[in-house]
VEXRO-869826 format. One record per residue (C-alpha): residue in three letters; x, y, z. Coordinates in steps of 0.5 Angstrom, whole numbers, plus 500, padded with zeros to 3 digits. Layout:
N
AlaXYZ/...
REM end
This chain:
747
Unk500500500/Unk506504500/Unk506512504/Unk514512501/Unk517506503/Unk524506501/Unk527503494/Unk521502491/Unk523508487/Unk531507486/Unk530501480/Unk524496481/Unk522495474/Unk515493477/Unk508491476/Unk503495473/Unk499491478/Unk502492485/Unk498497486/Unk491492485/Unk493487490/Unk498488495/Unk501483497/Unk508484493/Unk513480498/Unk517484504/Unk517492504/Unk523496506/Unk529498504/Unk531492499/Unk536494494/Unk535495487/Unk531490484/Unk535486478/Unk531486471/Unk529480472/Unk523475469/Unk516478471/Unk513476477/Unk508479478/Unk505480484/Unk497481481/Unk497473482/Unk499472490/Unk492473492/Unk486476489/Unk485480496/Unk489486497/Unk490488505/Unk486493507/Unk489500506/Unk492498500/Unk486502496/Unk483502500/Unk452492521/Unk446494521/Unk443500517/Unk436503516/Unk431499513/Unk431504507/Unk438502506/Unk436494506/Unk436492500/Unk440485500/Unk433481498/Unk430486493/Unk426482488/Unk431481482/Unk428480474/Unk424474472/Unk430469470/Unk435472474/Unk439466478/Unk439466485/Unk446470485/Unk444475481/Unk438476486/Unk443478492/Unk448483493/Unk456479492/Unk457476500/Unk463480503/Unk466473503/Unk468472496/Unk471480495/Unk475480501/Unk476472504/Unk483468502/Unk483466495/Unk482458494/Unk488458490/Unk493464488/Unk500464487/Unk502458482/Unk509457481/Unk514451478/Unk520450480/Unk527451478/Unk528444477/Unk521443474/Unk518437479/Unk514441482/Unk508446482/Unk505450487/Unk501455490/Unk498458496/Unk491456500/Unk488457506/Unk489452512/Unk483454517/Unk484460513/Unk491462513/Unk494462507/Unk500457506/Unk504454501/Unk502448497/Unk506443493/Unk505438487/Unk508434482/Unk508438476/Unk504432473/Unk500431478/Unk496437482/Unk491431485/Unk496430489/Unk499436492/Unk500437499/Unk502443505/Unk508444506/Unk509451510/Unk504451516/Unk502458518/Unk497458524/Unk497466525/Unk498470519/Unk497468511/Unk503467507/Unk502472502/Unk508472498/Unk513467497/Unk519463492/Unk523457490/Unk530457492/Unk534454486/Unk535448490/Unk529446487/Unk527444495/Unk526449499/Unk520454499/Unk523461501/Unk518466505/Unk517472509/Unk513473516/Unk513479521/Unk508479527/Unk502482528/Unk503487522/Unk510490526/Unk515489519/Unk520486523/Unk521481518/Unk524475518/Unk526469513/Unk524462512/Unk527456508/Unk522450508/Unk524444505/Unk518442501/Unk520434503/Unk520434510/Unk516441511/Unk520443516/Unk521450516/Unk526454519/Unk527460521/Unk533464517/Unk534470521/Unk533468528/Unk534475531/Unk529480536/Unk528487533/Unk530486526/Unk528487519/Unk531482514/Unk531483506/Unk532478500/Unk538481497/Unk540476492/Unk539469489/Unk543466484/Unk542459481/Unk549459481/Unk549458488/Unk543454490/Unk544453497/Unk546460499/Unk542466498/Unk544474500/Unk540477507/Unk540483509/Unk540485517/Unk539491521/Unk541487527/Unk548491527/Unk545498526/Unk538499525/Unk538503520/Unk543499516/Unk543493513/Unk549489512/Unk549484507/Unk551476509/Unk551470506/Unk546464508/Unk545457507/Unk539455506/Unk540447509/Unk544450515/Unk541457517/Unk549458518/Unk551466515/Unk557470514/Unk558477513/Unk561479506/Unk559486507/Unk559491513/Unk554497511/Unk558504514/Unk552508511/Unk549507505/Unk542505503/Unk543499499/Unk548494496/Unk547492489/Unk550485488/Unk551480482/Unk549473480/Unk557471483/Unk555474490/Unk560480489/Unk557486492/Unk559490485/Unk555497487/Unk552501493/Unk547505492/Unk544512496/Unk540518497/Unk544525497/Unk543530500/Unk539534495/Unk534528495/Unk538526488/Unk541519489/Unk548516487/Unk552510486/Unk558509488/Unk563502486/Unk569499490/Unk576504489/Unk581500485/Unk584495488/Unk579494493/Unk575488492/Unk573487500/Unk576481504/Unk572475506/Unk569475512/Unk571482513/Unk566488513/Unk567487505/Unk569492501/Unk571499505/Unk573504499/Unk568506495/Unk568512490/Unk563515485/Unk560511480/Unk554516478/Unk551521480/Unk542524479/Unk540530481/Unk533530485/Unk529531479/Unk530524476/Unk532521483/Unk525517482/Unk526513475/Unk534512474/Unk537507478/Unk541501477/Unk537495474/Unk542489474/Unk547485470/Unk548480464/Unk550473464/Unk557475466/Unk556482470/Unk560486465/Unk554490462/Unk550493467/Unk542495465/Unk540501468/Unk533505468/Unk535512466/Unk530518465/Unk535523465/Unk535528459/Unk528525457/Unk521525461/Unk519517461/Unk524512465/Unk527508459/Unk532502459/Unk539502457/Unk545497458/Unk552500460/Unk558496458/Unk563497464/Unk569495459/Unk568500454/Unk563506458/Unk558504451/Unk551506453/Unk546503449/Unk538503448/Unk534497449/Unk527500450/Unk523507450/Unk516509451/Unk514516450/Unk508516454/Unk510510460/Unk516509464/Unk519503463/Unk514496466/Unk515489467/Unk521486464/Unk522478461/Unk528476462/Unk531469461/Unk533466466/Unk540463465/Unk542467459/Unk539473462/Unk537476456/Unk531481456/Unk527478451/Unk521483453/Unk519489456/Unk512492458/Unk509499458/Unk503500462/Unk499507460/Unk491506461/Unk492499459/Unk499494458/Unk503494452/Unk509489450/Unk515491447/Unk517483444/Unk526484444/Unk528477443/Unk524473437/Unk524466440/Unk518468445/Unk514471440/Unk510466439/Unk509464446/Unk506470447/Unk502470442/Unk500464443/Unk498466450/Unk494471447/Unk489467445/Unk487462451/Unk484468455/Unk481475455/Unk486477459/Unk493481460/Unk498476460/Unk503475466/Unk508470466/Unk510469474/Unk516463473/Unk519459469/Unk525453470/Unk532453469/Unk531450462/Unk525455460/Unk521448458/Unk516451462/Unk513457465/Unk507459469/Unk502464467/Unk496468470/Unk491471466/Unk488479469/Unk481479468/Unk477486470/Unk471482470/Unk474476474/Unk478472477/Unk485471476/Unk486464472/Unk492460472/Unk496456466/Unk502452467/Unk504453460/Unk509447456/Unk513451450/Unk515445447/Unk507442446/Unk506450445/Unk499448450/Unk497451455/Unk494447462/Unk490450466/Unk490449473/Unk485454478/Unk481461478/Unk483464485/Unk476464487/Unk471459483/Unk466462487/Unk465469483/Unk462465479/Unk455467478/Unk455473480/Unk454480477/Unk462482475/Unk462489472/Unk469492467/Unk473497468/Unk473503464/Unk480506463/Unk479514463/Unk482520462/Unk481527466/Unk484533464/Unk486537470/Unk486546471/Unk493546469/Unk493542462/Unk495535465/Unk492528463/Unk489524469/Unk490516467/Unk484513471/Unk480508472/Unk471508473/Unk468502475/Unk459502475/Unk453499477/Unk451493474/Unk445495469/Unk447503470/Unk450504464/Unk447499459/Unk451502452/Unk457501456/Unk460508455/Unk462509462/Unk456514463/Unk451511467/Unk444513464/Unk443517470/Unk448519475/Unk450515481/Unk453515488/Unk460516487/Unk466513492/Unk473516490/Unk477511491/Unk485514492/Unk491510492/Unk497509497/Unk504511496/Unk503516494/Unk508514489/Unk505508486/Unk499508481/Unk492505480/Unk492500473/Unk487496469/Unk484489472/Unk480486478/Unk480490483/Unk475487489/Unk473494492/Unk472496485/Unk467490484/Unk465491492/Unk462498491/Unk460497485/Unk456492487/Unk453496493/Unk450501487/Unk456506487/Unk460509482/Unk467508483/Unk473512481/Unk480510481/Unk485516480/Unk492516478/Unk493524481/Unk500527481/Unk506525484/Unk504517481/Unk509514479/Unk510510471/Unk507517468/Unk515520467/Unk519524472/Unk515531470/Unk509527473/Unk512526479/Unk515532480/Unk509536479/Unk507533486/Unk514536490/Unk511540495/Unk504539494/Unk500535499/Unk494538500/Unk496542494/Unk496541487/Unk495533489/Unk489535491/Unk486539487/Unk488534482/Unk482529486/Unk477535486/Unk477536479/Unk476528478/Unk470529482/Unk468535478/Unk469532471/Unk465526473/Unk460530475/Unk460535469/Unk459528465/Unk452525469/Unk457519473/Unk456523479/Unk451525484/Unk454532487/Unk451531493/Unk453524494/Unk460523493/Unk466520498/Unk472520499/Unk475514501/Unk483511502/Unk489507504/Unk496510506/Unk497517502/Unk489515500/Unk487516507/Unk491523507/Unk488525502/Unk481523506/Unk483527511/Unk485532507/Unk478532503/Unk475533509/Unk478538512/Unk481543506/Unk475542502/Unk469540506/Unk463542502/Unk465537496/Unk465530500/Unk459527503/Unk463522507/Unk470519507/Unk474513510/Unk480514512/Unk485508513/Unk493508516/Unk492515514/Unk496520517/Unk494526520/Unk499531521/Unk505531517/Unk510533522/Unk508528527/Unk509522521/Unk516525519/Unk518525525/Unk516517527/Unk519513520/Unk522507521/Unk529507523/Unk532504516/Unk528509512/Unk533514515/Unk537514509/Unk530516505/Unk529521509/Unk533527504/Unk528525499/Unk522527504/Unk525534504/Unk524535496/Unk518531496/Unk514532502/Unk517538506/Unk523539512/Unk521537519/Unk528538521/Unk527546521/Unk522550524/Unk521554518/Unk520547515/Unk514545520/Unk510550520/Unk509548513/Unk508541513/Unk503543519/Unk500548513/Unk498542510/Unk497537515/Unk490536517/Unk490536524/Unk490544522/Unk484544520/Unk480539525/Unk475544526/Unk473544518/Unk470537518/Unk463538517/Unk461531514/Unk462523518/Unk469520518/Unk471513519/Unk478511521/Unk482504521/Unk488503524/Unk493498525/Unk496499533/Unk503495530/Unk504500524/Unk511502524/Unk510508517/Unk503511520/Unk504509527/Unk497510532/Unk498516535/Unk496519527/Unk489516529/Unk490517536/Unk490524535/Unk485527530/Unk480523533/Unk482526541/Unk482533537/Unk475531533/Unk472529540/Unk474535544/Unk470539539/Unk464535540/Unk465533532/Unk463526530/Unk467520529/Unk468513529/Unk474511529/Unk477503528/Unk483499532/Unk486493530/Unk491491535/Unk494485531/Unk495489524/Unk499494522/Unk500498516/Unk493495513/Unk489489514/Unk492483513/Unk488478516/Unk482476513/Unk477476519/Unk479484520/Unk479486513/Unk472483513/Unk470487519/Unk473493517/Unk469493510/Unk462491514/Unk463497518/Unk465501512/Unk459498508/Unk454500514/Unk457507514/Unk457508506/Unk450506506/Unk447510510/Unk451518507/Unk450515500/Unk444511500/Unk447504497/Unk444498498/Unk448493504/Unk450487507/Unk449485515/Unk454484518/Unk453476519/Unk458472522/Unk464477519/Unk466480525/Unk468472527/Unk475472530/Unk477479528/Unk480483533/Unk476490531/Unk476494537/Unk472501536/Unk474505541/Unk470512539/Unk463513535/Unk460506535/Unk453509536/Unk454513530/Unk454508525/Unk447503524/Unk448497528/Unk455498530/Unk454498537/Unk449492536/Unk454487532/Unk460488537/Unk455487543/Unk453481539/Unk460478538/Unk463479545/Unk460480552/Unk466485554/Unk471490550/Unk478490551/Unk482496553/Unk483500547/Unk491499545/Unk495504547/Unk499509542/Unk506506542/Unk512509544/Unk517511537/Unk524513537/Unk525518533/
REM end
């Protein structure tokens, strides 16, 4: 859900669909990713932690058994059960093995996901192998042993991750990084080197993370680089720690290689001397890094946007200095990227401006990929492939419904499907996603996304034959984007008879530099203003009631719900803000503590907390400034365990609304943190929500049922203020907890 975690900036060629879905492996301060085979996040689950976006109710809201048409099934009568749009997939995550004997995936266990494995002609016979009993699995890989399932967890939503390697034979899981208090990051894989992999942790200085040398059958580590200060190290596919990588104090970035001579010692803290091997100003800091090596590590890929606006990939040759275009799209930064996976050759690359285009470099997977094409309607994602590239597995993103997964066989040239990630969507009333394009008040293009009401809009124009409630809907990040394909909110929303609108506002990433930069300074600025006149433009077109129009987000996305409710009151009906922050000096002030060396680009992109001129303008854009605008209802979800936006950004709107006597209701989970992970929470959270929308939009919704079932929801204010609330808590449990109390946080 983003609010700027480190390094997702500095080099990730990542998926257009990471901002669908969220469940991408670990967050934190990893280094730049190498150009690597695509892997999708978009196929992990086909549920987003809640926050990634983003009951009882008066009988005029009820309308869960309205009479449906003559011939409707049985399915078309109701509304699409919270369960199926936001419980664990039944399946997700297909993947085979380096070796190619194994395929597996993730499913639920007494509903946890955890990871599954089969023989790859026989997925009758698959069986568990990891065994999760708190928290799902919600990423994971194969080791190039062909044995050992790789995975992060942390606990109760603290990011103190560690890694585990489980051997799929025994399903005995061990954990790699036994440490208290640390933050533990994949750094490097190699097929080169099958038992080992590279380990990032910060056990020796929390901001900083060294790099060590695992293995994967012993859990014994060496440490092959001492960190002195730098925010990541970029490694090869040999495990040489060829460059360092850090954010300057202007907010541009550099990369430094080792001095002449100094190739480290083993066993030592590595190499020592390192001089400057490039240097980006602040205004390309977010789209040029280094990107990964070829096969032998002598040419370097690299994701550049300086002297042009959208981030292209070239290749350097590190002999010669020769730099050299690979791929370029005028309108969209650099995307997914196929590479072979032991020649290391880019063989495509993907730009994503409304929808996905692929660039196809290498001939020889050209008819793969036309192939694919045609087995279904959807965009094509290649998400692993074995060392022999006999095989790969493929899942197929639909806008209109779940995700399906294919093991392909390139030398049968066929398709084999294997599962959809929920089977039990069929039936329902799944409506498409329409890409759109807003104008803002000074001339820049707004890419977006509208969702409607099945039976709203019956010529498919994406303008209902009259206007409709509308939830905007606002991503995280901020430096992140909205793309094409399911979305359960979406359809949820929908659903519930709204219309829906995804924007892709200033300051989102995949768009170029000047997009991105546009955004520097702007929260609650210009940002915002690109959300108004979204808003604005779907009521100029007949989509929106203007009287009836919500604001609602994760992260960045619950921000700017605060933000719109406070800078601009008289626009929103409602809003639901989740792990938003609510003051920005308070946020800046309590980062995690290896996000330190990100914090210079904080300076250029947000503001400076450091000086009191800098507070008094953050403060300016803080809503917390602003508690006594609030006119329309607001409801908040937190995490107590959130490390990014901690609880006391909660804790202290709602003591401030309170103390105004202004109405809220406010939501605390304390085993969650930056989003709702756990199923029963999300699930919780969403019927609070549905109650809510339905009651200041007017929609239809679902009672709370059995959904409030083994969540740990605590609603420490405004519980009477939405319809049922009060009831369903006294129902689910004879006695509150005590509310969590707001952590301490070093700063």
């Amino acid at each position: 859900m983003g609010l700027f975690h480190p390094h997702q900036f500095s080099g990730k060629l990542t998926s257009r669909l990471l901002a669908v879905v969220a469940l991408a492996a670990v967050v934190g301060c990893n280094p730049p990713p190498r150009v690597e085979e695509s892997k999708a996040a978009a196929d992990e689950a086909a549920t987003p932690a809640e926050g990634e976006k983003a009951a009882e109710a008066t009988p005029a809201a009820t309308t869960t058994d309205a009479p449906a048409d003559q011939g409707a099934s049985a399915k078309e009568q109701k509304l699409i059960p919270r369960s199926v749009l936001f419980g664990n997939p039944q399946k997700a995550s297909a993947r085979i093995s380096p070796n190619g004997q194994w395929m597996s995936y993730l499913a639920p266990v007494d509903g946890i996901l955890n990871v599954f494995v089969a023989p790859i002609d026989d997925m009758s016979a698959a069986k568990q192998v990891t065994d999760d009993k708190t928290r799902d699995i919600r990423g994971y890989s194969w080791a190039y042993t062909g044995e050992h399932i790789l995975y992060t967890q942390d606990k109760g939503g603290d990011e103190d991750w560690h890694l585990y390697a489980t051997d799929v034979a025994t399903g005995k899981t061990t954990d790699l990084t036994p440490l208290d208090n640390i933050h533990a990051t994949i750094e490097g894989v190699s097929e080169k080197f099958p038992d080992e992999i590279l380990v990032g942790l910060n056990d020796r200085n929390p901001q900083l993370h060294d790099i060590y040398r695992v293995n994967l059958k012993t859990g014994d580590r060496k440490l092959i680089q001492e960190n002195p200060g730098y925010a990541a190290f970029i490694t090869d596919d040999d495990y040489n720690v060829r460059f360092a990588f850090t954010y300057t104090a202007d907010g541009g970035n550099e990369v430094l290689e080792p001095a002449e001579g100094d190739a480290g010692k083993p066993g030592d803290k590595g190499i020592t001397d390192w001089v400057t091997f490039m240097k980006v100003g602040p205004e390309d800091a977010m789209s040029t890094s280094p990107a990964g090596f070829n096969k032998d590590g002598t040419v370097l890929y690299l994701l550049d946007s300086r002297d042009r606006n959208t981030s292209a990939l070239f290749s350097i040759d590190l002999k010669t200095d020769e730099k050299k275009l690979i791929a370029e799209n005028p309108k969209a930064d650099i995307g997914e990227v196929l590479v072979h996976p032991t020649e290391k050759t880019i063989q495509a690359v993907a730009f994503t401006y409304e929808k996905t285009e692929w660039d196809i470099l290498d001939e020889s997977i050209k008819k793969d990929l036309d192939y694919l094409k045609t087995v279904e309607d959807g965009e094509v994602i290649v998400t692993s492939r074995t060392l022999d590239d006999k095989q790969w597995t493929v899942a197929f993103m639909l806008d209109d419904g779940p995700v399906k997964f294919y093991r392909y066989d390139r030398g049968e040239g066929k398709a084999h499907f294997l599962f959809n990630s929920r089977d039990d969507l069929e039936g329902y009333p799944l409506v498409k996603m329409h890409p759109v394009l807003i104008p803002t008040r000074d001339g820049k293009e707004l890419v977006s996304y509208l969702t409607l009401p099945a039976g709203s809009d019956p010529d498919g124009d994406g303008v209902p034959n009259t206007p409709v409630p509308l939830v905007l809907n606002v991503h995280g990040g901020p430096w992140a984007r909205d793309a094409w394909g399911f979305d359960p909110e979406h359809q949820w929303l929908a659903d519930r008879g709204y219309a829906v609108l995804a924007v892709n506002y200033r300051g989102s990433t995949g768009f170029g530099k000047s997009f991105v930069n546009a955004a520097n300074g702007e929260w609650a600025g210009k940002m915002h203003d690109d959300l108004i006149d979204a808003v604005n433009w779907a009521v100029k077109k007949g989509i929106a009631q203007k009287d009836k129009v919500a604001i609602m987000g994760g992260s960045y996305g619950g921000y700017a719900t605060l933000v719109g409710l406070t800078y601009t009151p008289d626009v929103f009906a409602a809003g639901v803000d989740i792990v938003g922050p609510s003051s920005l000096v308070t946020l800046l002030e309590n980062v995690p503590p290896y996000w330190a060396s990100f914090m210079p680009v904080m300076k250029i992109r947000v503001g400076d907390v450091d000086t009191e001129e800098g507070k008094a303008e953050l403060l300016k854009r803080s809503p917390m400034t602003k508690v006594d605008q609030i006119k329309k209802p607001l409801l908040i979800g937190q995490g107590a365990n959130d490390p990014r936006v901690t609880q006391l950004e909660a804790d202290q709107i709602v003591k401030s609304m309170e103390d105004k006597k202004i109405p809220v209701t406010y939501v605390l989970y304390p085993d969650e943190g930056h989003g709702f992970a756990r199923e029963p929470n999300r699930k919780s959270f969403n019927a609070v929500t549905e109650a809510f929308l339905a009651e200041h939009l007017g929609g239809k919704y679902e009672p709370v049922g059995k959904d409030f079932e083994g969540a740990s929801i605590h609603v420490p204010s405004g519980a009477a203020q939405v319809p049922g609330l009060d009831k369903e808590l006294k129902a689910d449990r004879k006695q509150m907890p005590p509310k969590p109390e707001a952590k301490e946080t070093e700063k």
